[in-house]
DSSP file (Angstrom, degrees, kcal/mol; ACC not computed):
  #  RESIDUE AA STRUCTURE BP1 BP2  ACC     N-H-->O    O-->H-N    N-H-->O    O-->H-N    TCO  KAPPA ALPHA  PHI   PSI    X-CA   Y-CA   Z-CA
    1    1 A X     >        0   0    0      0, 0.0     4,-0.8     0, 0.0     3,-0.0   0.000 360.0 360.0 360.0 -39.9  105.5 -126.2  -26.1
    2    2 A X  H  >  +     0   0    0      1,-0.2     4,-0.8     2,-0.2     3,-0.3   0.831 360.0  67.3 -88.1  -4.4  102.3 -125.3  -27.9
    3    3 A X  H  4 S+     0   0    0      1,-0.2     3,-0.5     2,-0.2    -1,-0.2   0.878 100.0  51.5 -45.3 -56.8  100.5 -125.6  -24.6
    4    4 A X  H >4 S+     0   0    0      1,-0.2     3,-0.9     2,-0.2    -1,-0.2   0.779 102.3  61.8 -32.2 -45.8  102.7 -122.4  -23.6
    5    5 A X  H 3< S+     0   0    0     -4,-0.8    -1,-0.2    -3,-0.3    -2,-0.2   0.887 109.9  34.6 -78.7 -30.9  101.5 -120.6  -26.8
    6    6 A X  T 3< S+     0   0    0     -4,-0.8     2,-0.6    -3,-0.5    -1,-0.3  -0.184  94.7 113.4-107.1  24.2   97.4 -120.6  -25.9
    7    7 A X  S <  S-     0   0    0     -3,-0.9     3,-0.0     1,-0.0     0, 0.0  -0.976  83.0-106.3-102.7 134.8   98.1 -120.1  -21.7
    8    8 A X        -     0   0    0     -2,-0.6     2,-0.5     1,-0.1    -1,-0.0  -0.009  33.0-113.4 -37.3 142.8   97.0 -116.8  -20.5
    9    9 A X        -     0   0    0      1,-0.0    -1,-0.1     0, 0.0     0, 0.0  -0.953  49.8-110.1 -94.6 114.9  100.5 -114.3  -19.8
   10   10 A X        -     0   0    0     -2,-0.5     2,-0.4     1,-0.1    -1,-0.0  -0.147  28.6-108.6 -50.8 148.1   99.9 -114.2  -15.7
   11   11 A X        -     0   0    0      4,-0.0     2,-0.3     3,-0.0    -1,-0.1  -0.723  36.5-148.8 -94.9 139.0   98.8 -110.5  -14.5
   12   12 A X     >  -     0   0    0     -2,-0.4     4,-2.1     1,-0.1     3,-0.3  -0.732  14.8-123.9 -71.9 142.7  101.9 -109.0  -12.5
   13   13 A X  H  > S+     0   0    0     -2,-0.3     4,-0.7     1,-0.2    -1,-0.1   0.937 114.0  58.3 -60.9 -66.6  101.2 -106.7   -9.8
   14   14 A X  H  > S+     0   0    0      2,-0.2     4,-1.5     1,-0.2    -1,-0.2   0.554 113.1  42.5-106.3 -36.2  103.1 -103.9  -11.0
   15   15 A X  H >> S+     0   0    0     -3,-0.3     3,-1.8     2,-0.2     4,-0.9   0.962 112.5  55.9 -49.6 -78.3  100.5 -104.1  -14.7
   16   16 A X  H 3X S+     0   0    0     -4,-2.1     4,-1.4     1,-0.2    -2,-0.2   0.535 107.2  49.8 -27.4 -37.0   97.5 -104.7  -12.2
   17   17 A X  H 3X S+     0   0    0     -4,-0.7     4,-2.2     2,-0.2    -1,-0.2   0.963 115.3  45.7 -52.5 -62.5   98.6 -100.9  -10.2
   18   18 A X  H <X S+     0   0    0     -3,-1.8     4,-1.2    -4,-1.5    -2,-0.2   0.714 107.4  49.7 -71.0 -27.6   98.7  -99.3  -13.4
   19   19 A X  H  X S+     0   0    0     -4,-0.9     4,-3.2     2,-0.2    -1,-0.2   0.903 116.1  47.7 -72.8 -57.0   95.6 -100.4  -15.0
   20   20 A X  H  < S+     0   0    0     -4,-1.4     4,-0.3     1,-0.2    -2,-0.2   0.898 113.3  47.2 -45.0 -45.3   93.9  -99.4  -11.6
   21   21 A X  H  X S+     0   0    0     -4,-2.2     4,-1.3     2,-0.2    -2,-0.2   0.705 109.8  54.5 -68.2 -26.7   95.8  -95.8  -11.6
   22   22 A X  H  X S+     0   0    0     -4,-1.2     4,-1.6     1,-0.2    -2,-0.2   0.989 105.9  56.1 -67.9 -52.5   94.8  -95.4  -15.2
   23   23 A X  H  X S+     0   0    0     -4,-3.2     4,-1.7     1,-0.3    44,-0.2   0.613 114.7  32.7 -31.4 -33.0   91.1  -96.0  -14.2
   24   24 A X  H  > S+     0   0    0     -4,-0.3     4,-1.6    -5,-0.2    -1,-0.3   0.671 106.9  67.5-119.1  -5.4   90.7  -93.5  -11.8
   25   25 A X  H  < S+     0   0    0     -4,-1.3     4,-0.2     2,-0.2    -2,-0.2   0.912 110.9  43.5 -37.7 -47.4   93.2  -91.1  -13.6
   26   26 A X  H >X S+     0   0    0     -4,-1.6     4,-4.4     3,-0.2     3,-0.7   0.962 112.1  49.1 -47.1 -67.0   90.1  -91.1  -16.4
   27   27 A X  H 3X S+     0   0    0     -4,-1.7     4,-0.9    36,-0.3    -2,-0.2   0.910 112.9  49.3 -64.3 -18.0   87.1  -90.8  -13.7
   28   28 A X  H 3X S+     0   0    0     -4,-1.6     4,-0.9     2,-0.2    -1,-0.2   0.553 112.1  51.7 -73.3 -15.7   89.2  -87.7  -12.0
   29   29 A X  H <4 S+     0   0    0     -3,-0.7     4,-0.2    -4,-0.2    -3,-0.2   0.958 110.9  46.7 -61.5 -64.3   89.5  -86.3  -15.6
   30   30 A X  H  < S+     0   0    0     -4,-4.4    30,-0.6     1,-0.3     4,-0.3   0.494 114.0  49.3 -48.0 -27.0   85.9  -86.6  -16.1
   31   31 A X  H >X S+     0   0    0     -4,-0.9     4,-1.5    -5,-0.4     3,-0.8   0.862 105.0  48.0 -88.9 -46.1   85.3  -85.2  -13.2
   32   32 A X  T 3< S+     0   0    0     -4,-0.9     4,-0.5     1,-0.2    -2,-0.2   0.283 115.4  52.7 -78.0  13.3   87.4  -82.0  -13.1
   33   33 A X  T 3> S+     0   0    0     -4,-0.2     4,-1.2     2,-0.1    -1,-0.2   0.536 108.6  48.7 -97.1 -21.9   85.9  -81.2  -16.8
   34   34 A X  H <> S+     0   0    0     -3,-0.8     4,-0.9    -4,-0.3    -2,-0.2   0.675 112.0  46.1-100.9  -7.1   82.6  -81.7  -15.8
   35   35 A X  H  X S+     0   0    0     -4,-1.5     4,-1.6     2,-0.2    -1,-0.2   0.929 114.7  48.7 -83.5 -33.8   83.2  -79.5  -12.8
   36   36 A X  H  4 S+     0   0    0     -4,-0.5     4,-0.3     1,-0.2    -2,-0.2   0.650 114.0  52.2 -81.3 -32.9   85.1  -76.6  -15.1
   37   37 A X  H  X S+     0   0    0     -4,-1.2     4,-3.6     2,-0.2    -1,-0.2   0.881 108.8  40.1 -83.5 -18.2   82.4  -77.0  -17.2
   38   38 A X  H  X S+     0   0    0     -4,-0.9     4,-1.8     1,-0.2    -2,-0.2   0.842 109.5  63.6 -85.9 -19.3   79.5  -76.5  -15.0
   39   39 A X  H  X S+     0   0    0     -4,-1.6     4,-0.8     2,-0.2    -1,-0.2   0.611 104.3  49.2 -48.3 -23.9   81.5  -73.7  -13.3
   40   40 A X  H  > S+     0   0    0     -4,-0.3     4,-2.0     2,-0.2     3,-0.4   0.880 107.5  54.9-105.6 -50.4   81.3  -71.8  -16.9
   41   41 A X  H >X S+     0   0    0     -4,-3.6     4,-2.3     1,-0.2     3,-1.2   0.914 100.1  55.0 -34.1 -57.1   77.7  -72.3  -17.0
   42   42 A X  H 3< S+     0   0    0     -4,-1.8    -2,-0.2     1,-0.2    -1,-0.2   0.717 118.7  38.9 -60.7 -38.4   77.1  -70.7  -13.7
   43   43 A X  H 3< S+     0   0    0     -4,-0.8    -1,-0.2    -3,-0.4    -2,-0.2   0.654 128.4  28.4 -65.5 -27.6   79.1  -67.6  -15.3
   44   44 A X  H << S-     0   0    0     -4,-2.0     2,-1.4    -3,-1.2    -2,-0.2   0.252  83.7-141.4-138.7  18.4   77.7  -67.7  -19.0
   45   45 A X     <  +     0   0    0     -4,-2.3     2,-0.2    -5,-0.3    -4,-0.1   0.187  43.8 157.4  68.8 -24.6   74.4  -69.1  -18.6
   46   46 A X    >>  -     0   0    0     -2,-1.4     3,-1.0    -6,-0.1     4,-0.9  -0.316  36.0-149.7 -61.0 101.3   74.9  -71.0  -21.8
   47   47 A X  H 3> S+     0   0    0      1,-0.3     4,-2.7     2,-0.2     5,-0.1   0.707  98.4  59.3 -39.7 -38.3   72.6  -74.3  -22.1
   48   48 A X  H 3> S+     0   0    0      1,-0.2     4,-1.3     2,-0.2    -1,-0.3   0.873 102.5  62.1 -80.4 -28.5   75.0  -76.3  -24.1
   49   49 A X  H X> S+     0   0    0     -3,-1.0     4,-1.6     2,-0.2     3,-0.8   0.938 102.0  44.3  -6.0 -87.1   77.2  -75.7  -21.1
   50   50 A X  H 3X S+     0   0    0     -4,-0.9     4,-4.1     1,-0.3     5,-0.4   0.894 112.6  51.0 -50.7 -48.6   75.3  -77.3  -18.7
   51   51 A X  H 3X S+     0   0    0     -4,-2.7     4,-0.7     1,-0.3    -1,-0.3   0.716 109.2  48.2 -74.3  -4.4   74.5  -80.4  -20.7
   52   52 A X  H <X S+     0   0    0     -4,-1.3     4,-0.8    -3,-0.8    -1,-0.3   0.862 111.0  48.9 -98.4 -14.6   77.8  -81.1  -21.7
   53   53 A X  H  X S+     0   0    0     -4,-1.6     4,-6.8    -3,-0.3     5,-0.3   0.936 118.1  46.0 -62.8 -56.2   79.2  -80.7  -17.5
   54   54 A X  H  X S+     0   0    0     -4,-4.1     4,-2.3     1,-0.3    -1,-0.2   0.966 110.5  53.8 -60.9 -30.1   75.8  -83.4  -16.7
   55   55 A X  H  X S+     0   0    0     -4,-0.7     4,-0.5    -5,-0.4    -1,-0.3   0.956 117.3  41.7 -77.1 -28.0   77.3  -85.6  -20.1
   56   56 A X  H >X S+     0   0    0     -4,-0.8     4,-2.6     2,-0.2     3,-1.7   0.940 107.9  52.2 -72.0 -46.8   80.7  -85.5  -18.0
   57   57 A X  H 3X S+     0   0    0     -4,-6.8     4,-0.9     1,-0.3    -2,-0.2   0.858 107.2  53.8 -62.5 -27.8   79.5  -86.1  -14.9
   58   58 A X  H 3X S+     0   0    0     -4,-2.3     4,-1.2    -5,-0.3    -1,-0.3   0.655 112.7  45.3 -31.6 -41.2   77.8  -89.2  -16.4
   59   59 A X  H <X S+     0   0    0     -3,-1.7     4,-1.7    -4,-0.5     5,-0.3   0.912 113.3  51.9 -92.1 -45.8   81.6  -90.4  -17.9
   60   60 A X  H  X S+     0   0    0     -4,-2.6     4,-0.7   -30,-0.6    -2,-0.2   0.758 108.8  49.2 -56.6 -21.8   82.9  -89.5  -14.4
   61   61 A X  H  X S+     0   0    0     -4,-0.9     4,-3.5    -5,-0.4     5,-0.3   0.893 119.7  43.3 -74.0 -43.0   80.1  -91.9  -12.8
   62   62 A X  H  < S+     0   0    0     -4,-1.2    -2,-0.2     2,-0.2    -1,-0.2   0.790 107.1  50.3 -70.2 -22.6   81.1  -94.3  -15.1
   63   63 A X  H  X S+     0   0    0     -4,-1.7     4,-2.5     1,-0.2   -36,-0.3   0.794 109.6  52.3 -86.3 -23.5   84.4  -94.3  -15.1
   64   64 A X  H >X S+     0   0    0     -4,-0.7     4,-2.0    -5,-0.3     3,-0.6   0.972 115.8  44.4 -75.4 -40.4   84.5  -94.5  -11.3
   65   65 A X  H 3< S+     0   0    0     -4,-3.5    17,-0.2     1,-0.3    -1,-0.2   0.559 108.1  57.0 -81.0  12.1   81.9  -97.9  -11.6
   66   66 A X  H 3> S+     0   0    0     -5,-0.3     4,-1.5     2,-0.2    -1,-0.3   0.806 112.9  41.2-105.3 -43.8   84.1  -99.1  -14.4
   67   67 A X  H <X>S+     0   0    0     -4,-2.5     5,-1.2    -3,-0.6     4,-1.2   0.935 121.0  38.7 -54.1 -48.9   86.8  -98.8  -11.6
   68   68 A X  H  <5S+     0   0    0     -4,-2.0     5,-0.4     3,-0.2    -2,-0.2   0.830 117.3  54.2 -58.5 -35.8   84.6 -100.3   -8.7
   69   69 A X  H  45S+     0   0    0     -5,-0.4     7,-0.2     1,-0.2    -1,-0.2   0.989 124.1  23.0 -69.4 -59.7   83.2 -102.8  -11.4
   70   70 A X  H  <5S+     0   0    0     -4,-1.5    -1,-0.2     5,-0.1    -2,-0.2   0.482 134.1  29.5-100.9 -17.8   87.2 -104.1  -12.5
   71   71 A X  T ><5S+     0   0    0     -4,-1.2     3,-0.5   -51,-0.1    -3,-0.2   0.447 122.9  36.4-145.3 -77.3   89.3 -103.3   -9.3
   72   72 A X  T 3 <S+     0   0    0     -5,-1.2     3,-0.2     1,-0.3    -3,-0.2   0.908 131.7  16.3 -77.7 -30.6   87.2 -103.5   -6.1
   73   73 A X  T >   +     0   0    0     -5,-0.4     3,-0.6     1,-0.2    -1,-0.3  -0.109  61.5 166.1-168.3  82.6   84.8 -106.5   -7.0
   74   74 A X  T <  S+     0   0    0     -3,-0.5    -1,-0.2     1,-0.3     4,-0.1   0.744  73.7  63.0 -18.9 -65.9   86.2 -108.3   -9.8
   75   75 A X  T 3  S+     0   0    0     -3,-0.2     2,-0.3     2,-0.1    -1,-0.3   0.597  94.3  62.4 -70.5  -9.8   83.8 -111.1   -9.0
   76   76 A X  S <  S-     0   0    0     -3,-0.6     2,-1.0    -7,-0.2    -3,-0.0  -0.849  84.1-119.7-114.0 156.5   80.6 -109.4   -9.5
   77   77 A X        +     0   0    0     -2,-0.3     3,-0.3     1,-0.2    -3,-0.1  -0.761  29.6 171.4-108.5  94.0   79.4 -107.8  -13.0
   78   78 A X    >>  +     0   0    0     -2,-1.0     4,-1.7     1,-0.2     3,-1.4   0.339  38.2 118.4 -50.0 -16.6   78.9 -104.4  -13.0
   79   79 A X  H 3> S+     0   0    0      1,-0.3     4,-1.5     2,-0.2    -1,-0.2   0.483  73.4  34.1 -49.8 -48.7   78.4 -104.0  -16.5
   80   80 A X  H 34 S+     0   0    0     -3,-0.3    -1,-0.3     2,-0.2     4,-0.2   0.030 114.1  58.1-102.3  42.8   75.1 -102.8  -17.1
   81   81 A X  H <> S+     0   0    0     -3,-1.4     4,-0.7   -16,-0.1     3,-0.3   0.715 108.5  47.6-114.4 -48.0   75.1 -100.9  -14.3
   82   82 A X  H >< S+     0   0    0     -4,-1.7     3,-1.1   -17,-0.2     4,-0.4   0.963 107.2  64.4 -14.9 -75.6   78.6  -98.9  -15.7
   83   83 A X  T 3< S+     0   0    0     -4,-1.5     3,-0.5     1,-0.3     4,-0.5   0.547  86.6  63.1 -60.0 -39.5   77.0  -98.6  -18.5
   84   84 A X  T >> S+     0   0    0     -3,-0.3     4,-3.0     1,-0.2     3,-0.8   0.805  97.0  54.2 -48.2 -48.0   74.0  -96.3  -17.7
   85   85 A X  T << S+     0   0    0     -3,-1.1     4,-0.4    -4,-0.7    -1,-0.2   0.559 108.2  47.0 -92.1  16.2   75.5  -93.4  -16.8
   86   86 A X  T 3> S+     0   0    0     -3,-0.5     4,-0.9    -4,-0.4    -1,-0.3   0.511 110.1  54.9 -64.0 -27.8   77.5  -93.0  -19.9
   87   87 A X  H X> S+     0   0    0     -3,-0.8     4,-2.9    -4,-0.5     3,-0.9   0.883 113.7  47.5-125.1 -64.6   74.5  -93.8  -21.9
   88   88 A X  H 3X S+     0   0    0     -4,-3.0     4,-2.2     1,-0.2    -3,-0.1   0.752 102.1  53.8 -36.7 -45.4   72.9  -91.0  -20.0
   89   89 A X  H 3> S+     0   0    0     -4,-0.4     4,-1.5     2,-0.2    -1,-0.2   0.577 104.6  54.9 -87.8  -5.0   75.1  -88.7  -20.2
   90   90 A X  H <X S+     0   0    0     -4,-0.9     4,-3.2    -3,-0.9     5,-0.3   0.936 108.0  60.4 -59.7 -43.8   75.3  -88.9  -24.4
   91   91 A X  H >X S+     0   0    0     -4,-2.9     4,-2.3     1,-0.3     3,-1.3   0.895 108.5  44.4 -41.4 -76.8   71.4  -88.3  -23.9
   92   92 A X  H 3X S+     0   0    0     -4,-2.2     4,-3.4     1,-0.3    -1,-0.3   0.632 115.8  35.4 -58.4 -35.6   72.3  -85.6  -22.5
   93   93 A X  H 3X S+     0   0    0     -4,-1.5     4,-1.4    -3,-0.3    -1,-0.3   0.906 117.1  58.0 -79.7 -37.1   74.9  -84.0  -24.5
   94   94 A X  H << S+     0   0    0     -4,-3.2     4,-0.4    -3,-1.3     5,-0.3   0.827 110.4  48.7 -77.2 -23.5   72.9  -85.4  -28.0
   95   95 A X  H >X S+     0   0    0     -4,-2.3     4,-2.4    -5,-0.3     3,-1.8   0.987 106.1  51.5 -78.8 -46.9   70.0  -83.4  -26.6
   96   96 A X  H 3< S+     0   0    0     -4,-3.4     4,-0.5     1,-0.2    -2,-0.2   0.900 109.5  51.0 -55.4 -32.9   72.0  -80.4  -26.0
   97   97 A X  T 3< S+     0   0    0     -4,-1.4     4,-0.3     2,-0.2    -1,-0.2   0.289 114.5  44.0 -85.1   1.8   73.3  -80.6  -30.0
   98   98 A X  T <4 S+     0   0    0     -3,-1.8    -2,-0.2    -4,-0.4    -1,-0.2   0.478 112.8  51.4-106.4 -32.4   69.6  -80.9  -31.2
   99   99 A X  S  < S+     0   0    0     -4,-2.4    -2,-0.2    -5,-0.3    -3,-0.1   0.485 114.9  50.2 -66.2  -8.4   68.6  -77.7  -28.4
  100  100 A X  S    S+     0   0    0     -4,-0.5     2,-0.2    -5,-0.3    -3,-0.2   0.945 110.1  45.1-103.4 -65.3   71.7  -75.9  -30.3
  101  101 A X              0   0    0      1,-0.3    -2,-0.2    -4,-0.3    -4,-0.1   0.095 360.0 360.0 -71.7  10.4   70.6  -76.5  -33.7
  102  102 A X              0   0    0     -2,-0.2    -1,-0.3    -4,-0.0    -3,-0.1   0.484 360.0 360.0 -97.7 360.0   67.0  -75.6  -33.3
């Protein structure tokens, strides 16, 4: 019985779908905000625009490798590979929010 209590709860397919669907529900967020935002640039010229479309397209790269990374090849560790273009695209958006405040 306490053997039971410390064993892993086995993944059901039907979790494993949804966890996947959430994943790329994110990177297709990420993506259609960073396209609606770089669309608004291209109309209003607006710097902080741009950098904040490139700091999404950075969460949408990530969020798809976070999918590839977790879904499509479990066995290999994507991790700091994920990780960069999120980390990139802060650069970018924390450099647009010091280019705003100057």
């Amino acid at each position: 019985m306490l053997f039971k209590l410390f064993q892993k709860p086995l993944k059901s397919e039907g979790r494993s779908n949804m966890i996947s669907v959430v994943y790329l529900l994110c990177a297709c967020t990420s993506a259609l905000c960073a396209i609606l935002l770089l669309i608004k640039y291209h109309r209003s010229r607006q710097i902080f625009l741009f950098l904040s479309g490139l700091c999404f397209v950075g969460f949408a790269i990530n969020n798809a490798l976070l999918f590839v990374d977790l879904v499509v090849l479990p066995e290999i560790d994507l991790s700091i590979l994920r990780t960069l273009p999120g980390l990139i695209g802060i650069a970018f958006l924390l450099w647009g929010f010091v280019w705003d405040s100057v």
